[in-house]
N, C-alpha and C positions, 0 to 999 in steps of 0.2 A: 504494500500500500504506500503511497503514496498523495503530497499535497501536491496540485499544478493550480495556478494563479494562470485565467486567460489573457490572454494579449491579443493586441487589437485584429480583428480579422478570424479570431478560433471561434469554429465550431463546434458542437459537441461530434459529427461526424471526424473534422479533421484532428483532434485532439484524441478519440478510441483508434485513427488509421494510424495515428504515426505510434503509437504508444502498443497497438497490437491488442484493443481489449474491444471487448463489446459496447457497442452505443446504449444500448439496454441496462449495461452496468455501471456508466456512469449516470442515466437516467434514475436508477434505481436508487442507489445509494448515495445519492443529493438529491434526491425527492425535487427530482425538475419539472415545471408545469410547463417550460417553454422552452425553447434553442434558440432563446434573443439573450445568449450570454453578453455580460459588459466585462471590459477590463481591468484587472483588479481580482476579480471573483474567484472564490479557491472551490476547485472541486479534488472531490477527493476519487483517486485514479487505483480500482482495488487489483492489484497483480505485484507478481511478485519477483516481476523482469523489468528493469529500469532500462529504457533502449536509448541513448546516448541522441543528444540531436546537437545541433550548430550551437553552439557558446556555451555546451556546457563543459561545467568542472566535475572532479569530486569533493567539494565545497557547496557548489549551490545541489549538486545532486541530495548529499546530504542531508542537506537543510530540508528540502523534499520529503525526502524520506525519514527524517526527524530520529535519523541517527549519525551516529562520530564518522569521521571521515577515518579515522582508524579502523571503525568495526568493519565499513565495508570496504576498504584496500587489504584487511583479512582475509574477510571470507569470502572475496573473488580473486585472493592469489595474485592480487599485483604490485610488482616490483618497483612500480614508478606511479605517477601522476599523469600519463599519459593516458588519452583517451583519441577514439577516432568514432565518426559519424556511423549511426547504425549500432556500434557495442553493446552487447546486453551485460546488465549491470544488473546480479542476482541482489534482491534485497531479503536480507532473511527473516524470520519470524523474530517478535521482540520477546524478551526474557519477561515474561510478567510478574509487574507486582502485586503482592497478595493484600486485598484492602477491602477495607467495608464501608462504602458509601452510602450513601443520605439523598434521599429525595422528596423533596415537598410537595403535595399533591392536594389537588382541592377534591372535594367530592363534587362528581355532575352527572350526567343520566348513566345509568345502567349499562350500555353499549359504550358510552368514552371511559366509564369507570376501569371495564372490561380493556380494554385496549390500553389504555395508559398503564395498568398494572400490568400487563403480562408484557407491554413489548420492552419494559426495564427491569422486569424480574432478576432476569439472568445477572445482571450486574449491579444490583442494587440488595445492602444491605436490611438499610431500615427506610422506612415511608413515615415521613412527617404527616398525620391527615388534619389539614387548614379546614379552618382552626374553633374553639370551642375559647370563646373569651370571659375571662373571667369579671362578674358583678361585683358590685360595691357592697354587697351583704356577704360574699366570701366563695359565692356559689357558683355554679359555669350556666354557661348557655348551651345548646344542644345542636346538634346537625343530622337534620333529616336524614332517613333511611343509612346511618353511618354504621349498624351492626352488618349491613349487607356488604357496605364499602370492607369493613376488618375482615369479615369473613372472607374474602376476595382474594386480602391481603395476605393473611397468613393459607390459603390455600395455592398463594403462588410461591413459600416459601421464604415471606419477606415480614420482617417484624413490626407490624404496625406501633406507633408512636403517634400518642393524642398530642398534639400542639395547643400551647395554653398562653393566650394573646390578652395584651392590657387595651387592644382594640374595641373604641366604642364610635357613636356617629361621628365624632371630630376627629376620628385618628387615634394614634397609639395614644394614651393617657398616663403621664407623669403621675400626675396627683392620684389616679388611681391605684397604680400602684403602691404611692409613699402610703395612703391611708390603710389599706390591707394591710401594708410590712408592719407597721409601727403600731397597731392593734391586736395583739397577742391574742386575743379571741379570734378577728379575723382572718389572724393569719395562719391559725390552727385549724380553721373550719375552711378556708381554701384547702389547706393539705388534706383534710380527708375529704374533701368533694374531686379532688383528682383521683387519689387513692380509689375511693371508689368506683369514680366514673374508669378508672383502667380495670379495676378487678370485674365489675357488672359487666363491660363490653368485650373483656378478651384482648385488650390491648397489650403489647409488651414493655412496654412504659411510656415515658413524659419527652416531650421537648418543650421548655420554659421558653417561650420568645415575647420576655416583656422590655418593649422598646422603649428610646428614652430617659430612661432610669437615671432621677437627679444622684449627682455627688453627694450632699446629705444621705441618701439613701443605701450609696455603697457596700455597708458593713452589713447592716441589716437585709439587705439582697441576696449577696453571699450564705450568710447565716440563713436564709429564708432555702436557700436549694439546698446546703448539707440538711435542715431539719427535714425535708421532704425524701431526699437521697434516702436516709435514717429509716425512713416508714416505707421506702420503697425495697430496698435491696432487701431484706430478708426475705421478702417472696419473690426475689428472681427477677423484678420488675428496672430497667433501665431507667438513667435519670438524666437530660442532657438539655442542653440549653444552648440558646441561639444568641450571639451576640456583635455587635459591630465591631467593625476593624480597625485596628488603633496602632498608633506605632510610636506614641508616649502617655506619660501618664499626665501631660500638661496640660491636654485638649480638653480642656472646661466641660464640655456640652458630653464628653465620654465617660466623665470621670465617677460614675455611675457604676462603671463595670473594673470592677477587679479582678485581672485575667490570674492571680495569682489567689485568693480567697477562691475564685467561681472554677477554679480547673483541677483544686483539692476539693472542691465539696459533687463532682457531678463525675456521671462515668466516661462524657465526649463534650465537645466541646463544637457547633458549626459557626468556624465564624464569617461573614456576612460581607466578604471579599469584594465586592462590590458596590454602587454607588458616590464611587470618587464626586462625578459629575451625574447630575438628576434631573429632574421634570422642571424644582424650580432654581437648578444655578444656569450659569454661561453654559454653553455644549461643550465637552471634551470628553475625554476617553470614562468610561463606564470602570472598568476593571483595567487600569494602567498596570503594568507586570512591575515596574521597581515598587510602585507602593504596595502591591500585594508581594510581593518578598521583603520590603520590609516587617510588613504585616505579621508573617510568619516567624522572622526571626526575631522581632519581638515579642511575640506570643510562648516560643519554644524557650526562653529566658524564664519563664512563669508559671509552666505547665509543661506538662509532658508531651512529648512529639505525637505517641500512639494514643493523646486524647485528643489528640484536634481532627476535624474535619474543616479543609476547604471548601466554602461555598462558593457558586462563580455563578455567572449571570445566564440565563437562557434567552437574554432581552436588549435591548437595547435604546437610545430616545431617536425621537424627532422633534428636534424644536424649530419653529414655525418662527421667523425672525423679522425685524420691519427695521431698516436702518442701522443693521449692528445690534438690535432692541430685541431680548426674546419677548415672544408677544405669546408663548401659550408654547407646550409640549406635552409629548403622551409618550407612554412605553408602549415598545413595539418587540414581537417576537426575533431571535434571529431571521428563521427564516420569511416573516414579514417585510425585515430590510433588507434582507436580498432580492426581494421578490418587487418591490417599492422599483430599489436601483435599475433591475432588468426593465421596469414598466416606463420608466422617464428615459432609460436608456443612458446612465450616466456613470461613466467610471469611477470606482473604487479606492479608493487610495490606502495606503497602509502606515501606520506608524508605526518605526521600528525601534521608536524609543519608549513608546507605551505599548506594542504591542496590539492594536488594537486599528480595524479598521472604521475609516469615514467615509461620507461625500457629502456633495453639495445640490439639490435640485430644484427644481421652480415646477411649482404645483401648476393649474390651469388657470387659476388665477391670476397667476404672475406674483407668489409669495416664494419667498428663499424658505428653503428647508435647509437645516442643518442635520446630519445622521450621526451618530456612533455607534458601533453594537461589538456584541463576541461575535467572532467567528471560527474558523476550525484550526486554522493556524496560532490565532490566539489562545482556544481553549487548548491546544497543543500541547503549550509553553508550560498552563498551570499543571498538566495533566504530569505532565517530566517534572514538576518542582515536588507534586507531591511524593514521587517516587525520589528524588534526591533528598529530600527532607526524610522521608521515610514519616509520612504521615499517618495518621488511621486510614484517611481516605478521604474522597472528593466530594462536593453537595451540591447539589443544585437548586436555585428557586427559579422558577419552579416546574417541575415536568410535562405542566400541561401546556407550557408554552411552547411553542415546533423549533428544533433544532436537530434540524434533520440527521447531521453528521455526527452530534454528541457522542450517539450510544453506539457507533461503530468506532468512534476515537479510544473512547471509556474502556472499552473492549480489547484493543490494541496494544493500551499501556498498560491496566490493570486486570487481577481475576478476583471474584468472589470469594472472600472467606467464609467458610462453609461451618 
């Protein structure tokens, strides 16, 4: 396998003729609606004979194939850096890492239920199911037909986790939380309304995702997930929490989350690698790769490697701009901004400093779009970091957004821990 980025003039025909693979199969496995490729666009090229064309090296081949220029001047037995036109360039199978990944999933009808759980079973260890938020009297709220969704869950071999949100009409809520923590009635009768609601439903435990969380609130946060861990783990039941990406502990608006307190007290950790730039900043890069490495290696200073989960994006923005002026933006699927870029017909650009690709388009109106999103080269980069770190494994928010390439990437670097 291999990544190929089109250039101007490729077709999907001329791109399976020179490369020796079926047009069917790169159809298939980038979920293509059209053959109006733009430039820029990575498809992902499934074979495992790399055929040598005009300017290549073994550096950008590589890069391609998203391994060492060492491994494959190994195991094709070359003496040199020489290459000539035509060459087939064996690329071999990658060494997998053993990891247990995380996927967040909302519940929706019976038939998407169905499909969204089994087509990431295989590589997915636990399922977040969004979300059941927690009241101001201590108690949760409920989610339709969700004994059907677990059941689904654990009959695909995957360990359902109820997600527990400080989500209410305005958004994550601060003060909801602070009043729950700092009311010891409260915050005893939240823990056995979880407790519960895992034991009554069959669930295999918790993912905490309460956003927001003031700095006053810190210690008693912490102290709030060991006391729940406490009444979780002796029935076997996981205890794990979601939290933003930090890479000090100066960042006022973070200092809510003690990655050294919350990664002693839970059995994993996802954190929320994501949203550098959002719906309401300037556009730029969504999941820039140095601040999510720093991310990481700040995180591994405070907690243990084999408790964290990377989260990464399945999404990306469009902001809608007047003047330099953002005037409104939404989140869009990977495969929606790919699919966006093919429709306006505009090439792709790539940043190799964040990692991450853009463009620029004008609606029918005559409005500038700004784009960011992941793509497969990008999720690539995070995919190789969690195996260099040696993480627990990878997350995504969230699965029911289409990213077509993901779970053939996920698949390539990593295996199930069984």
């Amino acid at each position: 396998m291999f990544i190929y980025v089109v250039k101007a003039g490729d077709s999907i025909y001329s791109i399976a003729t020179k490369y020796h693979v079926s047009m069917d199969s790169i159809w298939f496995k980038n979920a293509l609606k059209t053959d109006r490729l733009v430039p820029g666009q990575d498809l992902i090229v499934p074979t495992n004979v790399y055929i040598v064309q005009p300017g290549d090296s073994l550096y950008t081949i590589a890069q391609m194939a998203l391994l060492s220029v060492e491994t494959i001047r190994l195991i094709n037995c070359l003496c040199s850096d020489e290459l000539w036109v035509g060459m087939n360039i064996y690329i071999p199978p990658r060494l997998k890492y053993i990891a247990q990944d995380f996927g967040y999933l909302t519940p929706s009808t019976p038939g998407k239920n169905q499909i969204n759980v089994q087509r990431f079973a295989s590589i997915t260890s636990y399922y977040g199911v969004f979300e059941y938020h927690i009241l101001e009297d201590g108690s949760l709220s409920s989610i339709a037909n969700d004994q059907q969704f677990i059941t689904l869950i654990r009959g695909n071999q995957v360990a359902p986790l109820a997600v527990i949100t400080n989500l209410t009409e305005t958004g994550f809520n601060p003060d909801l939380v602070g009043k729950i923590l700092n009311n010891p009635e409260l915050r005893q009768r939240a823990i056995d309304h979880i407790y519960n609601l895992i034991k009554s439903k069959n669930y295999a435990g918790v993912n905490i995702d309460f956003e927001r969380v003031r700095g006053v609130d810190r210690d008693i946060y912490s102290g709030f997930l060991r006391l729940l861990r406490e009444r979780l783990k002796p029935e076997g039941y996981y205890t794990s929490v979601a939290v933003p990406a930090k890479t000090s502990d100066d960042i006022s608006w973070l200092q809510g989350y003690d990655y050294g307190g919350i990664g002693a007290a839970v059995d994993f950790v996802f954190i929320m690698a994501y949203d550098w730039h959002e719906a309401s900043s300037p556009p730029g890069p969504v999941a820039p790769i140095k601040e999510v490495r720093k991310t990481i290696e700040y995180a591994q200073k405070f907690m243990r490697r084999n408790k964290i989960i990377l989260g990464v994006p399945r999404y990306g923005y469009d902001w809608t701009m007047s003047n330099g002026t953002v005037m409104n933006a939404r989140a869009i699927s990977v495969k929606d901004a790919i699919e966006t870029a093919m429709k306006y017909q505009v090439p792709i650009q790539y940043s190799i400093q964040d990692q991450q690709p853009f463009y620029r388009y004008q609606d029918e109106s005559g409005k500038l779009h700004i784009v960011w999103f992941e793509d497969a080269k990008a999720l690539a980069q995070k995919l190789q970091m969690v195996v260099d770190y040696r993480l627990k494994g990878i997350g995504a928010w969230q699965l029911g957004l289409h990213f077509p390439q993901a779970g053939y990437l996920v698949d390539e670097f990593l295996t199930k821990k069984l």
